[in-house]
Each structure stands twice: as structure tokens, then as C-alpha cells.
Residue, then its C-alpha position, 0 to 999 in steps of 0.5 A: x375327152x373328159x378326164x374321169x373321176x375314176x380312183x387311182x392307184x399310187x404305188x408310192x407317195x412321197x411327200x412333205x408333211x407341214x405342220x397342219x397335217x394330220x399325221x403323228x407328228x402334227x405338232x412339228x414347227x418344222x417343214x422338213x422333219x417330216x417325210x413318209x411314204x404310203x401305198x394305198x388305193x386312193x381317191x380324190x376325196x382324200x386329199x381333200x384336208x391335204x393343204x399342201x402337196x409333196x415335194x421330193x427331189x426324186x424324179x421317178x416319184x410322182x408327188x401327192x396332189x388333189x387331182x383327177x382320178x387314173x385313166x388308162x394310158x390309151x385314153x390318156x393318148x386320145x386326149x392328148x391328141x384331142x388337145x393337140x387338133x383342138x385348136x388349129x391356130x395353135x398347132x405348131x406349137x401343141x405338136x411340139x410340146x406333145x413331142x416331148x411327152x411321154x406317159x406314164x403312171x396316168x401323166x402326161x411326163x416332160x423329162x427335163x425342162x419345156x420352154x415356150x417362147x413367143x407363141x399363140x398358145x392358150x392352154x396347157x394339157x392337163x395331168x403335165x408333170x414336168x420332171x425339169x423347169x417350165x419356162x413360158x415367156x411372151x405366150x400373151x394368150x394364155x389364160x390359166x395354168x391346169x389345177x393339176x400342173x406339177x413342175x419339179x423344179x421352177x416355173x417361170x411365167x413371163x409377159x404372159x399378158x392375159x393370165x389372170x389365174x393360177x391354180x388354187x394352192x399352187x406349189x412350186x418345188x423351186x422359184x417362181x417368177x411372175x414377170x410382165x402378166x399385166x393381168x393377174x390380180x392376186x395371187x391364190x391362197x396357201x401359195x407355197x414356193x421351195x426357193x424364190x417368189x419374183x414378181x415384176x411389171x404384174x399391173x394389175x396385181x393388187x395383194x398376195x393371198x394369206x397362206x404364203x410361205x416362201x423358203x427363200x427371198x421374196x422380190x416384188x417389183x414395178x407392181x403399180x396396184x400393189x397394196x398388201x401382203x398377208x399378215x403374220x408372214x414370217x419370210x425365211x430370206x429377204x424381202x425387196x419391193x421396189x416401184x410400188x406406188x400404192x403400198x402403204x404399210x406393210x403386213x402387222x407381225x411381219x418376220x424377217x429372217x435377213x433383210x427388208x428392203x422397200x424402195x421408191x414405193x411413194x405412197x408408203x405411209x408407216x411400217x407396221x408393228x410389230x416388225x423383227x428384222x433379224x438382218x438389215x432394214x434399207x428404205x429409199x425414196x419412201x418419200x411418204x413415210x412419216x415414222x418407224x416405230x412408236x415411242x415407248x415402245x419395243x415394237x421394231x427389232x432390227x438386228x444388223x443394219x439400218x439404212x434409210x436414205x431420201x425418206x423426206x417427210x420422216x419424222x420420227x424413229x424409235x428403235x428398240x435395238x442398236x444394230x452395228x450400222x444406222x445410216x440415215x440421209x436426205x431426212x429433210x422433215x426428221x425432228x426425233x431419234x429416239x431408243x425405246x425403253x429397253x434399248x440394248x446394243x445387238x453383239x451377234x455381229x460385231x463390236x464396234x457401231x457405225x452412226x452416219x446421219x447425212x442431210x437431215x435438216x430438222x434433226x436438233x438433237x441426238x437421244x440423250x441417253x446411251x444407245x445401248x445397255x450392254x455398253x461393255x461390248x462396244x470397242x468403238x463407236x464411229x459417229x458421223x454428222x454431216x449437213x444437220x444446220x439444226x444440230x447445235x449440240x451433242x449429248x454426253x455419249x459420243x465422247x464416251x468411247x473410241x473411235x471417229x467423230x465426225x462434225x461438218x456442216x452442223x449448227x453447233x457453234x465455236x464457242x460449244x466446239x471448244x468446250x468439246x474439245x477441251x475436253x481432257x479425254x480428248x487428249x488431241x484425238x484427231x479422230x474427233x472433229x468439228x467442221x464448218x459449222x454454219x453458224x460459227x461467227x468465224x465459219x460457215x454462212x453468217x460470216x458470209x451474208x456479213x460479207x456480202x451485205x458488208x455489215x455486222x447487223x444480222x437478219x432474222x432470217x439467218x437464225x437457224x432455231x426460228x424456221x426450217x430452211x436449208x442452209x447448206x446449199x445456199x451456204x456452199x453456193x454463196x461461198x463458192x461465188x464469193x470464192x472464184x478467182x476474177x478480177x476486182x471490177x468483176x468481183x463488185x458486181x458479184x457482190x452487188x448481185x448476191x446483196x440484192x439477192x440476199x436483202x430481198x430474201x430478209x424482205x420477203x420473209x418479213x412481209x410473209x411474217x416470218x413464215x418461210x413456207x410462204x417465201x416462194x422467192x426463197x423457196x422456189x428460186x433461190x434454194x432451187x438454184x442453189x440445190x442445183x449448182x452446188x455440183x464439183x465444177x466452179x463453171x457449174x456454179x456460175x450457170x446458177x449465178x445466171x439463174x440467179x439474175x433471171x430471177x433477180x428483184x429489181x426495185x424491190x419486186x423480183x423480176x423475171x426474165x422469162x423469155x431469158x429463161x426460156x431461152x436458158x431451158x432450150x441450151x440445157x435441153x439441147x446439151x441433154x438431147x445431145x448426151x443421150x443421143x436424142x439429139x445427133x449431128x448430121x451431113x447437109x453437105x460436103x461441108x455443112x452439118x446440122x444438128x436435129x432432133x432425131x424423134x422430130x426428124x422420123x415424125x416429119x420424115x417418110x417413115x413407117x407408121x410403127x416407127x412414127x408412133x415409137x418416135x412420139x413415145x419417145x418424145x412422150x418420156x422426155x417431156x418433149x410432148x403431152x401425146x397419151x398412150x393407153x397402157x396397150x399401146x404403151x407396151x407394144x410400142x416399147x415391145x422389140x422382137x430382136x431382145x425379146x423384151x420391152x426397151x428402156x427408154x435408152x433403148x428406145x433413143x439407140x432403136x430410133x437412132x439406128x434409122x438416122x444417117x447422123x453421128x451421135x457427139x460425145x461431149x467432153x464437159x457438158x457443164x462447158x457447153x452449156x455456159x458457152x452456149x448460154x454467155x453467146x446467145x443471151x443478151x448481154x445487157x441482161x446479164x453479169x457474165x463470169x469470165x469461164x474457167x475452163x473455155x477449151x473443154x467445150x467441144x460445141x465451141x470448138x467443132x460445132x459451133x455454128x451447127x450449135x447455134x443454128x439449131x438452138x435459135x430454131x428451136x427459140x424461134x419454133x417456141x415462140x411460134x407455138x405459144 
């Protein structure tokens, strides 16, 4: 049956007038002012100039929209029966949607809320006006949505696999969540959303049309293909992206009424400008992004927060407002901090600031000048450094007001810490301090490369103004070796150890011209294992001093001992699979067990083919195997009936751990494990071995010994059969 275009009649028509209108009121900035009703004979032609339909709260009031013309009740109810017995396959559920139908006013109505979940349905009736929420969740053949759908509340669209559309100005009176459609590509223009956009696991989308406008937050997530939202967008709420590798900026003259939050999105290069923020700015893990800002020039307005962590390859920020809370961490490559001209401090909330800058190497000054003009409306200022090895000194401005200040791990040396703290406005505050800085003559790490090559002649590799190195970790590392409490003898070799470790460094960074990105020695050893044994625990740091020896210079070349480290990989991959589950114990007798790799115990086992390819999966995401899944097949292999949604690779470990007769072994410290492991089965003629602080926490040397070694020596065994 077609659906004529014949005129109807609307009785009454609310709707909602935007400012584009064309009503008496056209030039109204504001959405909600203007309301109005009207009873006239209408036809399709005009809605024609009508961009934006109606919205009203009223359930008994049909909103004003652009679709087919009236046709009487009794047609309306053979086309619903046709839509019904139209498509066989799909029956069952086209009998249950057409029972919570009723018709009226030319509408096909669903009072309150209609929920499709996990059926073969390919299309909705057209004329639907649901009164409630239109839930549709795993429906993976459904293709379009009707243009002429009207929902009074929310529309919540998940794992619908093969939408690719949906209908040209949609509106949407309340939320609407995109959810797992891996094949929609953009979303229509003039998109009008009442309360919240979510849109999350969508592959395939590559941008959001112009014409947005959202009433609440906006949250885009794990959309591997996004790149853009419109410009000009003025955001009522906050903005989350999260997971977007190929987003690269964000939208020129983009307006945020609370926060902007942009996470592990690799490939974001540069916020555009002009940028208002009228809440808090969070970027982390935007491991591509180089600056924020441009200098000279108020183009960021940021009211209350700013907090960027992880961003690695930032180099420079310029700010043209000082919000109460800067937060930056793990800026390895940020060398300038600077307020543009006309910087002022931001009173709306709050009187006292917080600085806290954490880790950012490069960083070898704060901005000169004040960070604010209206300086009278500061009643503190809080200012934390922690971990800057390039900072050797601070402006005038930190010591100008109350509150705490903070040194620690900075390269500003003794003698410039006693001119700070002579002076008399101090009066012995002890909210002012200065902590290991690294390059004291006292503290910090040039007294330690003195300790360890015994000498007081200083390497140019230890000056911290000539290269960028991070000092702080191999510091901490070095110190906390040299710190251990073991006997004398024990201690020599130590020192033995780190001396040539320490002179082969200084040689290396000569021969390669004193260029430290040339120095893979430094770089891709002795950092990475520094960086790695740094955690709380002394046994910790002596994993890294075996690490250390495995890549230690002999005869001044490094050696490597590859097998060693090898054999090292498969202790810490048996302790991991063990902690999560991969690995569990399991009975071969009464009074035997064994220890097995429950994804490799399914693959050889008589398993069904289903939970072969699960089990493959899960070697997959763990680095076990280089097996290729097409997208497909990766997320029906993910897909679980029993939760109705795709499993985390967790999930996947606890679903294939279920078909095991084996019992999962909790460990009481892992870091134990590993070190008892590692001290038993690699050579001891290879190694010097730190007697363990805390032997009797290894719950491997003190329940499963045997079962323990036995499956790392077969597993050492099975590697070098493969190679």
C-alpha cells in the first residue's frame, strides 16, 4: 500500500520556533522563548522552510513535521497489516510491535516505550509516533529509520550493525545513543538532540554533519574513523571524545558551555582557535598533539580548570586566561609555558590557584610575568614542581603570595635554593620547600654517578642544560640499588656493576657526538629499565638490576644475553597469565598438578570449533599469536548471548576459563614470584643475584614450586623448538 499525499488536517500544532523561523519573533537568540499554536488546513509543501520540527511535553499533541499527507484510519490499518505479512522471516516480531499499536489522528501511536531486542527486524512501519523511548539493541538487519519517526522522549540505537542512515533533520525530543552501528558514516544535517548525543563503537563514522545542536553533553567514543565535528558549534554541556584515532583538531570557533574532554585520541594534532571553555579543559593520552594556543594571542578561553596529562610531544601552551587549576603531567617534550597579552585571573570560582606540573622534562622555565592582572583576588597560590630536571630556576611571582610551594626533583641547584630561601619574606614558612633537587653537589644524582665511579671528575653527560635525558628514574633507580641493605661483599659487586654501566653510558654519548637520541644504549636499555623498576617495592628494583647485567658492556662493547632475556620474558609472562587468569592450575593426579595455558589447552583439546576461534582471539589480544581477524569476525567472536553485548578481553579469559577443570592461583606478591623464578632457573655464572627481601610472599615458591618450573622450562623448551 502507498501512503498518499493527500493534505491533512492538524487540529492543533505545537511546536518549538528556532531562531531561523519565520515567525514574528525571528530574531530571538533563544530556542525556548517561542511557542505557539495553529489550526489550519496544511499540506506537505509547507513544512517545506520548516527546518526544525516541534517539540512539546504533551503526549496528546502530535508535533509538526514535514511527513506524508492524512489517509484515513481504515487504510492506515491494511497498511499495517501489509507491513506485518510482508516479510515472513520477520513475523514474530512485526506481530509484536503491531500489537502495541493503536491509530490515531492518521499515526500509527505506541503509548509508552517500544523495545526491540535481538531480532531479524529490517524496517519500522512508517507514520510511528512513539508517546515513550524507542529502544532497538542487536536488531543487525535493520537498515534505515522511517523519515517521518516521531519519538517523545529518547531513541537508543545499539549494535544495529547495517544502519547506515538516519532520516534527514532528525530530531530527537530527549537522548540519543548510537551504540555499536558499525556502519553508519555520518550522521544527517541539521541533527537536533533535546538532551544527550552518545555515540560509541560506530567504526565507520567519519564526521557529524553541520547544523548540530545538542541541548545537553555530547560523548563520542572508540569511533575509529572519526575526524570532525562542524564548525561553529556552541555545545550547551560538555564534550567527551575518547578512543579517536583519526581526529586531528577540533572544530575552529568551537563554544563550551562546561567541559571538553579529549582522550587517547593518537593522532590529534592542534585544538583549533578560537576555543571558549567556560568549564575545565582535560586532554590525556593525546600523545600527538604539539601545542594549545598560539603565542601573543588570546585565542583560548578557558574558565576553570585545565588539566592535561600523558600529552608527550606538547610543546607549547599559551593561555589567555589563569583558570583556579593548571595540572600538567608526563609533558615529556613541553619546553614553553607562556599567558598571552592580556592574561588575567578568572575570580568566578574561587580565589586561591592551583599549579601542579609533574614530569615535564623539557620545561626550563615558568613565564616571567605574573599570571594574572587582577592579582588582588588571589588569596593563595598553591604552586607544585615535581620531577622538571630542566628547571633550574623560578620566577619572582611564586614567592609573591600565600600559600604552599613545592620543589622536588627539580634541577635548580642548592646554592639558588638558599638565595630562595633567605629570603625575608619567608619568614620560615614551611609551606615552601625544595626537595632533591637533581643536580645539588649534595643531593640528588650527581653525587651519585660520584659514588659510583668514586671519583669527583664529572662526565658531560650528567650536565642537565646540554641534552634531553630523564634523569629522574635512573636517579631513583641508582640510588635505591646503592640504598639496599646487603652485606659489603655483595654491595662491591653492586657497585662494580653500575660503574660499568654508568662509564659505558658517558662512552657511548661521546662516540655518538654527544647527541643523546643516538645513544640506544642509554635510550632503549638503561631508561627502559630504569622506567620500569622504579615501582614501591626494593625486590622490584632488583628485577631491573638483572635486566641491567642482560644488557650489560663487556670489554667495552654491550652484551647481550639473549637467551637470558628470553628466558626472563617467559617468567614475567607466566606470572602475568597467572594473575589474569590465562594461566590456571590444574589436577593430573591425586597428588600431581600442573600448570597450563588455558587458551593453548582448548586449541589442542576436543573443543568445539566456536570456542577454538574464541580461544585464538584470546591469544591474539595478548600478544600470544599473530592469527588475523577481519572485523567481522572479530566482533561476532567477542559477541556473548548470556550479556548481551560484546566481552572485554577480561571477559573473554573468565568465558574460556569456565570450560577448564583448573583453579585460578591468587598471588600474594607477583613481583616475588618473579624474582624467585628468575634467581632459580637463570644461570648463576651469568648473573650477580641480590639476596630477596621478602622470600616468604612468594606464593610460587611455597605451594607450586614444582608445577611452576616445570611449565616455564617447557615453555623455554617449546621456544626454542619454534625458532
Amino acid at each position: 500500500m502507498i501512503l498518499t499525499n493527500q493534505p491533512i488536517q492538524l487540529k492543533t500544532v505545537a511546536f518549538r520556533c528556532l531562531p531561523w523561523l519565520n515567525t514574528s519573533k525571528q530574531n530571538s537568540t533563544d530556542r525556548s522563548e517561542v511557542h505557539g499554536n495553529f489550526s489550519k488546513q496544511t499540506t506537505s509543501s509547507d513544512c517545506n522552510d520548516l527546518e526544525t520540527p516541534v517539540h512539546v511535553n504533551d503526549p496528546n499533541v502530535l508535533h509538526f513535521m514535514s511527513y506524508s499527507s492524512a489517509i484515513t484510519d481504515h487504510e492506515l490499518r491494511q497498511y499495517l497489516d501489509n507491513w506485518v505479512i510482508s516479510q515472513p522471516a520477520e513475523a514474530e516480531i512485526r506481530s509484536e510491535i503491531n500489537q502495541k499499536i493503536t491509530i490515531r489522528d492518521s499515526r500509527l501511536v505506541v503509548e509508552g516505550t517500544l523495545e526491540i531486542v535481538n531480532t531479524n527486524l529490517t524496517s519500522l512501519p512508517e507514520r510511528l509516533y512513539i508517546i515513550g523511548t524507542l529502544r532497538c539493541k542487536n536488531t543487525p538487519k535493520l537498515t534505515t529509520i522511517p523519515e517521518d519517526l516521531i519519538v517523545n522522549h529518547s531513541i537508543f540505537l545499539e549494535n544495529c550493525t547495517n544502519l547506515t542512515t538516519l532520516p534527514h533533520n532528525f530530531q530527537v525530543v530527549g537522548s540519543l545513543q548510537l551504540k555499536g552501528c558499525h556502519n553508519l558514516k555520518i550522521t544527517p544535517p541539521n541533527l537536533y538532540i533535546g538532551n544527550h548525543l552518545i555515540i560509541e563503537n560506530c567504526d565507520k563514522l567519519e564526521a557529524v554533519a553541520p547544523g548540530l545542536y545538542v541541548e545537553g553533553n555530547i560523548t563520542i567514543i572508540n569511533c575509529n574513523k572519526f575526524t570532525t565535528l562542524p564548525n561553529d558549534l556552541s555545545i550547551k554541556k560538555s564534550l567527551l571524545i575518547d578512543n579517536c584515532k583519526h581526529l586531528k583538531t577540533t572544530p575552529s570557533n568551537l563554544k563550551v558551555e562546561e567541559n571538553l574532554t579529549i582522550n587517547h585520541c593518537n593522532n590529534l594534532k592542534t585544538l583549533s582557535t578560537p576555543l571558549i571553555i567556560k568549564g575545565s579543559l582535560n586532554l590525556n593520552h593525546c600523545v600527538q598533539i604539539l601545542s594549545i594556543g598560539v603565542r601573543d594571542q588570546a585565542l583560548i578561553s578557558i574558565d576553570r580548570a585545565i588539566k592535561i596529562i600523558s600529552c608527550w610531544q606538547l610543546q607549547s601552551i599559551y593561555l589567555s586566561k589563569c583558570t583556579p587549576s593548571l595540572e600538567l603531567a608526563q609533558c615529556y617534550n613541553l619546553t614553553e609555558l607562556a599567558w598571552c597579552n592580556g592574561f588575567h585571573f578568572n575570580s568566578n570560582y574561587g580565589s586561591e590557584i592551583n599549579i601542579t606540573i609533574i614530569d615535564c622534562n623539557n620545561l626550563e622555565k615558568l613565564p616571567d610575568k605574573t599570571p594574572y592582572r587582577s592579582f588582588w583576588k588571589v588569596s593563595s597560590l598553591n604552586l607544585t614542581i615535581e620531577g622538571c630536571q630542566n628547571l633550574t630556576i623560578l620566577p619572582n611571582w611564586p614567592f609573591e603570595f600565600k600559600g604552599k610551594l613545592i620543589a622536588k626533583n627539580t634541577g635548580i641547584p642548592n646554592r639558588l635554593i638558599n638565595a630562595y630561601m633567605s629570603n625575608p619574606e619567608f619568614n620560615n614558612d614551611l609551606n615552601k620547600r625544595f626537595e632533591n633537587s637533581l643536580f645539588d653537589e649534595d643531593n640528588g644524582l650527581i653525587p651519585i654517578i660520584k659514588r659510583i665511579k668514586n671519583s669527583d671528575s664529572l662526565n658531560i653527560l650528567w650536565q642537565p642544560l646540554n641534552h634531553n635525558l630523564n634523569y629522574k628514574d635512573i636517579s631513583i633507580f641508582f640510588e635505591r640499588l646503592l640504598n639496599l641493605d646487603i652485606p659489603p661483599e655483595t654491595k662491591r659487586r653492586l657497585i662494580d656493576t653500575l660503574k660499568q654501566t654508568v662509564e659505558y653510558m658517558e662512552d657511548e654519548f661521546r662516540r655518538m657526538e654527544f647527541n643523546i637520541a643516538k645513544c640506544s644504549y642509554i635510550n632503549n636499555r638503561v631508561l627502559q629499565v630504569a622506567s620500569t623498576s622504579v615501582g614501591s617495592c626494593d625486590d622490584k628494583t632488583k628485577i631491573g638490576y638483572v635486566y641491567l647485567q642482560i644488557f650489560s658492556p663487556m670489554n667495552g662493547t654491550p652484551f647481550f644475553h639473549w637467551k637470558d632475556y628470553e628466558q626472563l620474558g617467559i617468567i614475567i609472562n607466566f606470572v602475568d597469565g597467572i594473575q589474569s587468569g590465562r594461566i590456571v592450575l590444574r589436577s593430573q593426579t591425586d597428588t600431581m598438578k600442573e600448570f597450563i595455558n588455558v587458551a593453548r589447552f582448548i586449541l589442542d583439546g576436543n573443543f568445539d570449533e566456536n570456542l577454538k576461534l574464541k580461544a585464538k582471539l584470546s591469544q591474539k589480544l595478548n600478544g600470544e599469536s599473530d592469527e588475523e581477524f577481519d572485523e567481522n569476525q572479530f566482533n561476532a567472536t567477542l559477541w556473548i548471548d548470556s550479556l548481551s553485548r560484546y566481552m572485554n578481553n577480561s571477559e573473554l579469559t573468565q568465558h574460556l576459563t569456565s570450560f577448564i577443570d583448573g583453579n585460578i592461583v591468587h598471588l600474594r606478591d607477583p613481583v616475588e614470584d618473579i624474582l624467585y623464578l628468575t634467581y632459580e632457573i637463570l644461570p648463576s655464572q651469568h648473573f650477580h643475584k641480590i639476596p630477596m627481601t621478602f622470600k616468604s610472599l612468594s606464593t610460587l615458591k611455597n605451594n607450586h614450586e614444582n608445577a611452576a618450573k616445570h611449565y616455564i622450562l617447557n615453555e623455554i623448551k617449546r621456544k626454542k623448538t619454534n625458532t
